[in-house]
Structure formats: C-alpha cells, structure tokens
C-alpha positions as CSV (number, residue, x, y, z in Angstrom):
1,X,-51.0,11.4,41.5
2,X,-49.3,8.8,39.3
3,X,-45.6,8.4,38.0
4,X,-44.3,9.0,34.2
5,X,-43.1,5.8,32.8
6,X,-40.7,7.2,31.0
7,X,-38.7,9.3,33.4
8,X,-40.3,8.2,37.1
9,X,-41.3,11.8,37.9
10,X,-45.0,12.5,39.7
11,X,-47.0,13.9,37.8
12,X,-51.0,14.5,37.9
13,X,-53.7,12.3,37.3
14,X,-55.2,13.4,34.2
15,X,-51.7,14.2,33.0
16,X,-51.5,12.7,28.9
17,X,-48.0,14.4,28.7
18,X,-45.1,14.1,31.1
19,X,-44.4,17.7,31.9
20,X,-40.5,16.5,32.7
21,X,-39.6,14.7,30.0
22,X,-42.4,15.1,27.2
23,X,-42.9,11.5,26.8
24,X,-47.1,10.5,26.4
25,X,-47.9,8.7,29.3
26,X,-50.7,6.1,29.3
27,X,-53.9,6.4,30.6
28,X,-54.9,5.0,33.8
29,X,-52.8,4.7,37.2
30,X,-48.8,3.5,36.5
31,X,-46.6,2.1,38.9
32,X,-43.6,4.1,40.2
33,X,-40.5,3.3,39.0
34,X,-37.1,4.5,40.1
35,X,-35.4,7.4,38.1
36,X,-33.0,6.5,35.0
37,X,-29.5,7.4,36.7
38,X,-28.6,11.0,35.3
39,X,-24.5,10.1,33.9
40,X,-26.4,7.2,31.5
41,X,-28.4,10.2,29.2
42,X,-24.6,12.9,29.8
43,X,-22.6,9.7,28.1
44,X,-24.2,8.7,24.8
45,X,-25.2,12.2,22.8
46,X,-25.1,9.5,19.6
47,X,-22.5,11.3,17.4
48,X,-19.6,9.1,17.0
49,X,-16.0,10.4,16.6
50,X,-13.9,10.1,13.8
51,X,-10.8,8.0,14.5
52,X,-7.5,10.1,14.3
53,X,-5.2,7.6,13.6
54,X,-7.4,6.5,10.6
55,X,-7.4,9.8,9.6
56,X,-3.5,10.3,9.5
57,X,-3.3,6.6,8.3
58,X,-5.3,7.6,4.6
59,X,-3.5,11.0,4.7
60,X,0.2,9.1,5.2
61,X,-0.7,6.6,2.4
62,X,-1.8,9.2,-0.5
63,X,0.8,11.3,0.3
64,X,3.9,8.3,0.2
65,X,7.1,10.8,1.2
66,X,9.3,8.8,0.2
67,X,7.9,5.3,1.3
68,X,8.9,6.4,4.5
69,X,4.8,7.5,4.9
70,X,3.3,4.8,3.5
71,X,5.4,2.0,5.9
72,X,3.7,4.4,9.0
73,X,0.5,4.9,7.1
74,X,0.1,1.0,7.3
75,X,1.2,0.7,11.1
76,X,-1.4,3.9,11.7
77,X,-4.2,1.9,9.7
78,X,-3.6,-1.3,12.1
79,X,-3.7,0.4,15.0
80,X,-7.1,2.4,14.3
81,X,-9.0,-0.7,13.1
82,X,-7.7,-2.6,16.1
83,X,-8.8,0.7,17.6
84,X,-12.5,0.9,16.2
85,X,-12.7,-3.0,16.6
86,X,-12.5,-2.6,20.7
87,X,-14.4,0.1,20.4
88,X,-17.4,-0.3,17.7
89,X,-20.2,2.1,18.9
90,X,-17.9,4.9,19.5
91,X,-15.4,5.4,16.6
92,X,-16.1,5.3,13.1
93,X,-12.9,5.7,10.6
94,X,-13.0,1.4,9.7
95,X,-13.4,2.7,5.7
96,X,-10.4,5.5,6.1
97,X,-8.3,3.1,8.0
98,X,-8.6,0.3,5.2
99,X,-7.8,2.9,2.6
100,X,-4.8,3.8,4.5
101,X,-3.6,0.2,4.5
102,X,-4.5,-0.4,0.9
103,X,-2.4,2.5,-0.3
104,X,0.1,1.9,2.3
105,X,0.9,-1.4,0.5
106,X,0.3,-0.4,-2.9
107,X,3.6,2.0,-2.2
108,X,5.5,-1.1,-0.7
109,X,4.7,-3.2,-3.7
110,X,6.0,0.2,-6.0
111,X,8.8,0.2,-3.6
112,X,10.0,-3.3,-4.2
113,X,9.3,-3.3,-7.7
114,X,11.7,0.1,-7.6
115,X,14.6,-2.1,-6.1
116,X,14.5,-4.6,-8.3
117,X,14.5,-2.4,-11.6
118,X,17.3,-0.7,-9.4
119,X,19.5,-3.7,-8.8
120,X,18.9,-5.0,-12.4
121,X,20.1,-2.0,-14.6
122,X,22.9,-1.8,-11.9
123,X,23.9,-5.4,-12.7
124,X,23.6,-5.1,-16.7
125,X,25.6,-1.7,-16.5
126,X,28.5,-3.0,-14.2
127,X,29.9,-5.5,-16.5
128,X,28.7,-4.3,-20.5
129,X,30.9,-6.3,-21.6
130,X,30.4,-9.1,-20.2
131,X,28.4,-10.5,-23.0
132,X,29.3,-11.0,-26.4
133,X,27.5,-10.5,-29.3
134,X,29.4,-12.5,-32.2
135,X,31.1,-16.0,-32.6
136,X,33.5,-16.8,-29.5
137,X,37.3,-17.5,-30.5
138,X,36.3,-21.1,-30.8
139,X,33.8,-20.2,-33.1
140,X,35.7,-18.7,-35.8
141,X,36.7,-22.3,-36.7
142,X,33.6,-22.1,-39.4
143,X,35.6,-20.0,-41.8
144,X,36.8,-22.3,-44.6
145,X,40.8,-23.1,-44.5
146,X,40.8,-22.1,-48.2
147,X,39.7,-18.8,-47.5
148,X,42.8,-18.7,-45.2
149,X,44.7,-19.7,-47.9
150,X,44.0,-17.0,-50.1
151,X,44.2,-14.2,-48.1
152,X,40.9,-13.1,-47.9
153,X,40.4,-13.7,-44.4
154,X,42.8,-13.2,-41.4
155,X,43.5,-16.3,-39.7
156,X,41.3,-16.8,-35.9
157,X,44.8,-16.3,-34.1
158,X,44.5,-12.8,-35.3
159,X,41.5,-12.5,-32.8
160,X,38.9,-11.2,-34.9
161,X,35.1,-12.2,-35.7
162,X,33.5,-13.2,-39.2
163,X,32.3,-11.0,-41.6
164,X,28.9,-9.8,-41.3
165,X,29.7,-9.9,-36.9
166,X,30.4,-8.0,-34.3
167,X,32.3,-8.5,-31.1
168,X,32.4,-6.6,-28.2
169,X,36.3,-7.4,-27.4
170,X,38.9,-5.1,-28.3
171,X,39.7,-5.7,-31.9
172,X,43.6,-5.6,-32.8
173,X,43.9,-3.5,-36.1
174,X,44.2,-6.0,-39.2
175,X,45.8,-5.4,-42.6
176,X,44.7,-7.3,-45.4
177,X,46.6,-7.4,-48.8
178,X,45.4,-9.3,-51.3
C-alpha cells in the first residue's frame, strides 16, 4: 500500500489515480504525509465578493440627490477601498469604489461652482444701481461754458448727464427754451 501525495489517503500499489481525490499519483512507492486540514479547502471556494459599500458608493455618486449623495458617495468610496485594501484577495469593487469617488467630487466641484454663480448674481442684483453708466457729476464739467451760455444745455447743477449719455440716477425733469 502506498499514500496519495496529493491528499495523504492509502491507496493501492498499482494505483495511477488517487481514488479520493482524483489527483495522478506517481509511480513507485511515496512517503505518507499527513492529511491537508479539512476547514483550509471549506474557506477559499475562489469567487470573490463584490464590495457593498463600493457598490452604493458609484450608485450615490451617479445619482447626486441633491449633493447630499455625492458628499456620502465619497465617504462610502473611502471606506470600501480602505476596505478592499485590508482585504485584497477577498473583495473586489477597487474600480466601482474609485468611480464613486470620482463622481462624488465631480458633484462637489458642480456644487461650488453653483455657489459662487449663486453669490455673484445675488451681489450684482442687490445694488443695480450701484454703478453708473455715464459721466459722474464732476464729469459734466466737459460741456463748453458757451454752450451754457446759450441755452442749449442745462447747467451740471441741474444734475443731468451729456448728450449722447445715460445715467442710472434719477433724472429731475428739465425744460429747455431756446
């Protein structure tokens, strides 16, 4: 009687094909050696899972809601790569998890870009006004003193802009005569 390499089980002589394990066992007389421990073939069936938080990670960053999915979706991506990373031959998930983060910032960077268009056209719409578009009061000292003279223009206590400009201030209703 000899022993099967492969699995340690007796088997006979003129045995080519361990009748245990169906492993080809070599010619000519073996040593015995001890049994491979029965939990080390129930632990590894070599189909690696999928990680979860990976999975909602990518799912959280396409669909946004609100930003309020994409700021999750990033912390869910972290956790499964540091996830997969202590764990390397068991999960797989690495490529869903960076997509996850990718998208996850892509929507921050939106949402930043959203607040600052926000707090711009809030700033240039509080104060309209604010700017004007014509000559100031000090300004208006370019219109000839002979014009003044002749009536043609009003004078620049009258508050008004140069022909041809436009303010934005109020402008007081002016009679000319000529």
């Amino acid at each position: 009687m000899k022993f099967c390499t492969t699995c340690g089980q007796q088997i006979q002589d003129a045995a080519l094909l361990c009748r245990h394990c169906k492993h080809w066992v070599p010619s000519g007389s073996s040593p015995p050696i001890a049994p491979a421990p029965p939990y080390l073939a129930a632990t590894f069936n070599g189909a690696q899972a999928t990680s979860g938080l990976a999975i909602a990670s990518l799912l959280l960053g396409i669909l946004w809601i609100y930003w309020i999915g994409s700021i999750v979706g990033l912390v869910l991506g972290y956790l499964a790569l540091r996830e997969i990373r202590r764990n390397p031959h068991g999960m797989e998930g690495k490529g869903m998890a960076t997509a996850g983060i990718i998208l996850g910032w892509v929507a921050m960077a939106t949402l930043l870009l959203a607040i600052a268009a926000g707090i711009f056209i809030w700033k240039t719409n509080q104060h309209p006004g604010a700017q004007e578009t014509g000559p100031s009061r000090a300004g208006a000292a370019h219109i000839p003193a002979l014009a003044h003279e002749c009536g043609k223009y009003p004078t620049p206590a009258q508050n008004v802009s140069a022909p041809g400009h436009t303010r934005t201030l109020i402008p007081r209703p002016v009679e000319i005569t000529n």
